[in-house]
C-alpha positions as CSV (number, residue, x, y, z in Angstrom):
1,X,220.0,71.3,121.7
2,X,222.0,74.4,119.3
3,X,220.6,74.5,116.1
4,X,222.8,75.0,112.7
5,X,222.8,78.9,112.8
6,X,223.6,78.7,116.6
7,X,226.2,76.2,116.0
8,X,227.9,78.6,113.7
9,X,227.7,81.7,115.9
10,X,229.0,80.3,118.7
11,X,231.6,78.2,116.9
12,X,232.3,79.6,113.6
13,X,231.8,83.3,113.8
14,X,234.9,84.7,114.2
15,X,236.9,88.7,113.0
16,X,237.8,88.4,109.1
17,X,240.5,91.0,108.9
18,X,240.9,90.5,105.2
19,X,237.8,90.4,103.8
20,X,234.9,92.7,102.2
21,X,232.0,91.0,104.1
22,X,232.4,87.7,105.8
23,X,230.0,85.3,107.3
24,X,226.3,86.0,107.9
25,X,225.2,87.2,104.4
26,X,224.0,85.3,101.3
27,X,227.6,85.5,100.2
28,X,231.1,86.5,101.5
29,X,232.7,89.6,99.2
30,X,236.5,89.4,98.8
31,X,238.7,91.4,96.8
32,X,242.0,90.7,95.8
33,X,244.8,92.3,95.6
34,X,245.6,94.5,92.5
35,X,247.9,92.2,90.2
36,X,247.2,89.1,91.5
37,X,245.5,85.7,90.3
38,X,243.0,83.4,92.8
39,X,244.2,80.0,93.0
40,X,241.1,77.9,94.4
41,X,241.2,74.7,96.1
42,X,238.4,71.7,97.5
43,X,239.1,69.0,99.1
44,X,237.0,66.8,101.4
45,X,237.3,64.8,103.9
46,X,235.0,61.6,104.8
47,X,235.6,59.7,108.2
48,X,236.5,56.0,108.1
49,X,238.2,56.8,104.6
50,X,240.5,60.0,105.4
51,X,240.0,59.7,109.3
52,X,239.5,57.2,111.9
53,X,235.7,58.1,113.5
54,X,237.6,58.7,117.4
55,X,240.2,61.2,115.9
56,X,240.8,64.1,118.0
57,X,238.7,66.2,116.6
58,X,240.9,69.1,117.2
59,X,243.5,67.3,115.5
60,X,240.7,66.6,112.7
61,X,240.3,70.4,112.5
62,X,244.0,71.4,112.0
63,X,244.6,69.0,109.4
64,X,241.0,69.6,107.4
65,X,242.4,73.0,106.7
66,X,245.9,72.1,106.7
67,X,245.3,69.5,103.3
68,X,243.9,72.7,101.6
69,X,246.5,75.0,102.4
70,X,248.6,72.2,101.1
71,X,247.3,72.6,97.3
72,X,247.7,76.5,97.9
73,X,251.3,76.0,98.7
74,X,252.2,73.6,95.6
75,X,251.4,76.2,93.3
76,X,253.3,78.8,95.3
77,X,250.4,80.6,96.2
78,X,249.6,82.8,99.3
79,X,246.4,81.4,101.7
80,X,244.0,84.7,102.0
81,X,240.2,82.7,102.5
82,X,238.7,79.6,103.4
83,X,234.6,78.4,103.7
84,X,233.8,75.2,105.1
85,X,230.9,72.8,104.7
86,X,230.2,69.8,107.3
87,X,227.9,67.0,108.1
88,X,227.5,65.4,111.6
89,X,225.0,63.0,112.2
90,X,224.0,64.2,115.5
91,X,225.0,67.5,117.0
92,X,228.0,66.9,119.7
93,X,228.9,70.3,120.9
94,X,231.4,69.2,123.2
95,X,233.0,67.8,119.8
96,X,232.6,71.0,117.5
97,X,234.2,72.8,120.1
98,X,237.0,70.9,119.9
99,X,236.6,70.7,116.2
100,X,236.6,74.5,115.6
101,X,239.7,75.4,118.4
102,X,242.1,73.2,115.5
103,X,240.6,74.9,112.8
104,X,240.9,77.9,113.7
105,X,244.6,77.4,114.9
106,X,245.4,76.6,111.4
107,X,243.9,79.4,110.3
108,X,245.7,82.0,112.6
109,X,249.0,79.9,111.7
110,X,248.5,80.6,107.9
111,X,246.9,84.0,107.9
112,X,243.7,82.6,106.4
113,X,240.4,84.4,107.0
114,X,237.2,81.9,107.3
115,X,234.2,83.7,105.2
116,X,231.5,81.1,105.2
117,X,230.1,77.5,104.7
118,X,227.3,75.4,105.7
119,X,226.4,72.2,108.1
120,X,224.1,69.8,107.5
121,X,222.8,66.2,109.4
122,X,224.3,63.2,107.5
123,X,227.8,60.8,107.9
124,X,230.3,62.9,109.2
125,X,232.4,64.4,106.9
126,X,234.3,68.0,106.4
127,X,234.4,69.9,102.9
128,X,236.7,73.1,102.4
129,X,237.5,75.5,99.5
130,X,240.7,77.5,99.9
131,X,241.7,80.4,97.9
132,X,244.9,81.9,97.9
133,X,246.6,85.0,95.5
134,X,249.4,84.6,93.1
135,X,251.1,86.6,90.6
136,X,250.1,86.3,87.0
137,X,252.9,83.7,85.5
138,X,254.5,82.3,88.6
139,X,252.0,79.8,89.4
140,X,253.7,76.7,89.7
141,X,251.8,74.3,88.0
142,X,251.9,70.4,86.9
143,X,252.6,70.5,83.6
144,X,256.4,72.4,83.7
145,X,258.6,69.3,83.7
146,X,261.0,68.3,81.5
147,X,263.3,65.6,81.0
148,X,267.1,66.7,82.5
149,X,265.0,68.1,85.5
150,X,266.0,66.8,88.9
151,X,263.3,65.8,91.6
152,X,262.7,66.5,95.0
153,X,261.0,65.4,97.8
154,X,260.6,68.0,101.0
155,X,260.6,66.5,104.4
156,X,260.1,62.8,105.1
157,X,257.5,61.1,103.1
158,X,256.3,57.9,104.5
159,X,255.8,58.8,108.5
160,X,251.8,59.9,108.2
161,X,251.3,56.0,106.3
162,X,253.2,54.9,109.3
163,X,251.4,56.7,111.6
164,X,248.2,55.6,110.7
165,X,249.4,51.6,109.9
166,X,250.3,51.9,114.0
167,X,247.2,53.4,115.1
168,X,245.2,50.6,112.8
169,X,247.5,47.8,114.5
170,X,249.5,46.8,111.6
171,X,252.8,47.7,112.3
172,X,254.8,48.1,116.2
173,X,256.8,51.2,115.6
174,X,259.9,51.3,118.2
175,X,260.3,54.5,120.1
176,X,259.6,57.0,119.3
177,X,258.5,56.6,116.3
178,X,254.9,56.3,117.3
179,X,254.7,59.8,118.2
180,X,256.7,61.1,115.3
181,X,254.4,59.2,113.3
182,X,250.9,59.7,114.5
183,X,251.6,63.7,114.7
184,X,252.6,63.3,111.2
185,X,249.5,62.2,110.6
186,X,247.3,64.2,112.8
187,X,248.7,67.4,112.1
188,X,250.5,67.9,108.8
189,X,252.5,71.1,108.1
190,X,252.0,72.8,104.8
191,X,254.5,74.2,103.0
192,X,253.5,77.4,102.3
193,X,256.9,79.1,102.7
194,X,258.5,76.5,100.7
195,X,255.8,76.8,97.8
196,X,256.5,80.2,97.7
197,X,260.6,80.4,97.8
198,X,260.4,78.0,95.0
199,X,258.9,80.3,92.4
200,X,261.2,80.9,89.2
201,X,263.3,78.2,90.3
202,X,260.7,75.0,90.6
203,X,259.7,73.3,87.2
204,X,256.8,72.0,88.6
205,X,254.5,70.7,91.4
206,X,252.3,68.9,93.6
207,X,251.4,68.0,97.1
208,X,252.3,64.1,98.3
209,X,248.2,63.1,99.1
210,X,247.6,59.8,97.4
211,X,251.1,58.7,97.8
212,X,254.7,60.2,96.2
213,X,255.0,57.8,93.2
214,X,251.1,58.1,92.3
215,X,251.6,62.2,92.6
216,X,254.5,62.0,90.9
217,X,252.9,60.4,88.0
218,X,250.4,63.0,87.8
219,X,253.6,65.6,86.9
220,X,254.4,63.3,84.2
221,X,250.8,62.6,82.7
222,X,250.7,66.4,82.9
223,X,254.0,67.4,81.0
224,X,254.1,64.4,78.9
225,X,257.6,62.9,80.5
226,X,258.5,59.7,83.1
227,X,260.1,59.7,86.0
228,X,263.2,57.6,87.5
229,X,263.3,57.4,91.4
230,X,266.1,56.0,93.0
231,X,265.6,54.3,96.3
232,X,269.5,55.1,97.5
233,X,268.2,58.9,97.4
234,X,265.2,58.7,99.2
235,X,264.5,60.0,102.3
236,X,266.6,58.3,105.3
237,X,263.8,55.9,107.4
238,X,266.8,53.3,107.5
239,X,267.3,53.8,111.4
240,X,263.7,53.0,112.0
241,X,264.3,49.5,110.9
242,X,267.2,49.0,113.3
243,X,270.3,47.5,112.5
244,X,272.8,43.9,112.9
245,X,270.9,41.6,114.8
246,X,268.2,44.1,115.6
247,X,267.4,44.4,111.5
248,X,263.8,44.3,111.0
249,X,263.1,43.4,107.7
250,X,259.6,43.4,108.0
251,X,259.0,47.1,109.1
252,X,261.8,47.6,106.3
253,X,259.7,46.9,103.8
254,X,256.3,48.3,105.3
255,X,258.3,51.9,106.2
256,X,259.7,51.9,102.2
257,X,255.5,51.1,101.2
258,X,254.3,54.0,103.2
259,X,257.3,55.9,101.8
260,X,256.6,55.3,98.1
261,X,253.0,54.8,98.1
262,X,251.6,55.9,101.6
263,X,250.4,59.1,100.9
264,X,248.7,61.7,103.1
265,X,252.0,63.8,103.7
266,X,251.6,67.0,102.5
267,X,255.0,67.5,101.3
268,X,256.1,69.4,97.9
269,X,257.6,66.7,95.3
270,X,258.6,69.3,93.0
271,X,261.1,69.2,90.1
272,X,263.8,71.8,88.8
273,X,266.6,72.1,86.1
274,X,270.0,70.8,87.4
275,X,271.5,73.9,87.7
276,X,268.6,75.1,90.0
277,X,270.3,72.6,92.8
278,X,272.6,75.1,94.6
279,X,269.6,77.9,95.2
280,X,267.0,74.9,96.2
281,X,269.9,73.9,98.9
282,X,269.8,77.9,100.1
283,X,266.6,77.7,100.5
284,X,266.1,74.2,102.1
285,X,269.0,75.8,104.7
286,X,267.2,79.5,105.1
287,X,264.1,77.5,105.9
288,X,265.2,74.9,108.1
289,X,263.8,72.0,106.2
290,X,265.4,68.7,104.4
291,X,264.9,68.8,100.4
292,X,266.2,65.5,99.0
293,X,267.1,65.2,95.6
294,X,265.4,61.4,94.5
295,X,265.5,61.4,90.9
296,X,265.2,62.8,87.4
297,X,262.4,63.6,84.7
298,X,263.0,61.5,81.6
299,X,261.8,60.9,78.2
300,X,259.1,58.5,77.9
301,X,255.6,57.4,78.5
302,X,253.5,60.5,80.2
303,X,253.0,59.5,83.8
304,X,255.2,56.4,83.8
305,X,257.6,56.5,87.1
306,X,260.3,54.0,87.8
307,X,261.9,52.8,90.9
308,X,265.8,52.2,90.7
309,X,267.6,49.6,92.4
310,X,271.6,51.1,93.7
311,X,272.7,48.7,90.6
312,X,270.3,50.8,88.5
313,X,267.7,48.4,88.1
314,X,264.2,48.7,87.8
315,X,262.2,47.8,91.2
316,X,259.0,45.9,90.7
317,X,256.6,48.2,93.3
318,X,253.4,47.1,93.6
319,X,251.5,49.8,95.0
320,X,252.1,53.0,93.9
321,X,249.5,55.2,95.9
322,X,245.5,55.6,97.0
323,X,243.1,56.0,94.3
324,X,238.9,56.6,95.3
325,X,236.6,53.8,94.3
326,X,239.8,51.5,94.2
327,X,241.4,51.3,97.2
328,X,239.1,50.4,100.5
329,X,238.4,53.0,103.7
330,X,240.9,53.4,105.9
């Protein structure tokens, strides 16, 4: 059976282009690039809370890396270096394999060097630090908001909730939503290129993890403001639903849940001053990607974020996203 230091050579030791010294020493070295800031990121993931245990674990090793380059790209900042910490509680080669072919993807799809980490026996689980580079001043950060600014949503929020809802047997998704869904899920696209077109123009920032109202509040509790959503703006999941006498209320209200409080999307909900709108819908078109426009920053409690009816009503929403030592495993 490989041991840890075997493990890593075979699996782990790969070229790093972009760095000093990479893996194999006490520490990596790095050095920037004149003029720039380091943005750093963790994140970790824990099966049976932000996995299913029989994931793919290729799949499991895109998205590990994908959720950090996710933070990278909500501040608008370029992914340069990555180390990654795991336990296993057995050694499964055969599974590692698999494991490091989707990292490493990731990493070749993002330009991301991989300069160290560590493994260890214990309940499976994947911890990773990103850094990235930024220009002094253009980071863009939380706490920019202010009330007149518009808010936007990138892509479709809601289908990785879905996704995971149909592969937990709660929900029957028609085709073919189930593999819309579950890839949405499994293999989340960060927004790097997005992040980065939206310096000078964006407000302010975040990634849709926990859920796009519950992020969204985090804006606001930063920069002191509300929020107004309004549910005629959001992204279309209407057809998914059906129509007439194939209306499914049900799903209806299960695909607007995921949407508003699903999480695990990896999109930008970002916010902008009005007369921003015409360069966001340049870049939405140079970049090939829906940016919806679903509500404005307002003055009132920080963090507060309220759901509009098409009559302009306030929406009673439950759930609003996934908080730790709250909400139960997945």
């Amino acid at each position: 059976m490989p041991g840890e230091f075997d493990l890593i050579a075979k699996y782990f030791a790969r070229p790093t282009p972009n760095t000093v010294l990479g893996p194999g020493d006490d520490c990596a070295l790095i050095e920037p690039t004149p003029g720039t800031q380091l943005a750093v990121t963790t994140d970790m993931l824990v099966a049976g809370t932000h996995f299913l245990p029989d994931t793919d674990p290729k799949n499991l090793g895109w998205k590990a890396l994908a959720v950090n380059i996710s933070d990278l790209a909500a501040m608008g900042a370029k992914p340069r270096w990555v180390t990654l910490a795991g336990a296993m509680p057995a050694v499964d080669e055969a599974w590692v394999a698999k494991f490091a072919e989707g990292f490493f993807a990731c990493a070749a799809e993002y330009g991301v060097d991989v300069i160290g980490g560590d493994t260890t026996r214990g309940p499976l689980n994947v911890c990773i630090t990103a850094m990235g580079e930024i220009e002094p001043g253009q980071a863009i950060r939380r706490d920019g908001a202010r009330p007149g600014d518009q808010i936007w949503v990138s892509g479709r929020p809601g289908l990785a909730a879905l996704g995971l809802a149909h592969l937990q047997g709660k929900v029957k998704l028609p085709e073919p939503w189930p593999r819309l869904c579950v890839a949405a899920l499994e293999k989340p696209k960060p927004r790097v290129a997005l992040g980065q077109a939206l310096k000078g123009i964006a407000s302010a920032a975040i990634d849709v993890s926990d859920g796009l109202l519950a992020d969204l509040a985090h804006i606001g509790e930063r920069s002191g403001c509300a929020a107004a959503v309004r549910l005629v703006q959001l992204p279309h999941l209407r057809e998914l639903s059906g129509t007439g006498d194939n209306y499914d209320a049900d799903l209806r209200r299960i695909a607007l849940d995921c949407q508003l409080a699903g999480g695990d999307d990896y999109e930008l909900c970002f916010t902008a001053p009005g007369q921003q709108s015409l360069a966001i819908a340049q870049i939405a078109a140079r970049l090939e990607l829906p940016l919806w426009h679903i509500g404005e920053i307002v003055a009132g409690p920080a963090g507060q974020v309220t759901v509009l009816d098409p009559d302009n009503q306030p929406v009673e929403i439950a759930r609003k996203g996934y908080e730790h030592f709250v909400d139960s495993a997945a």
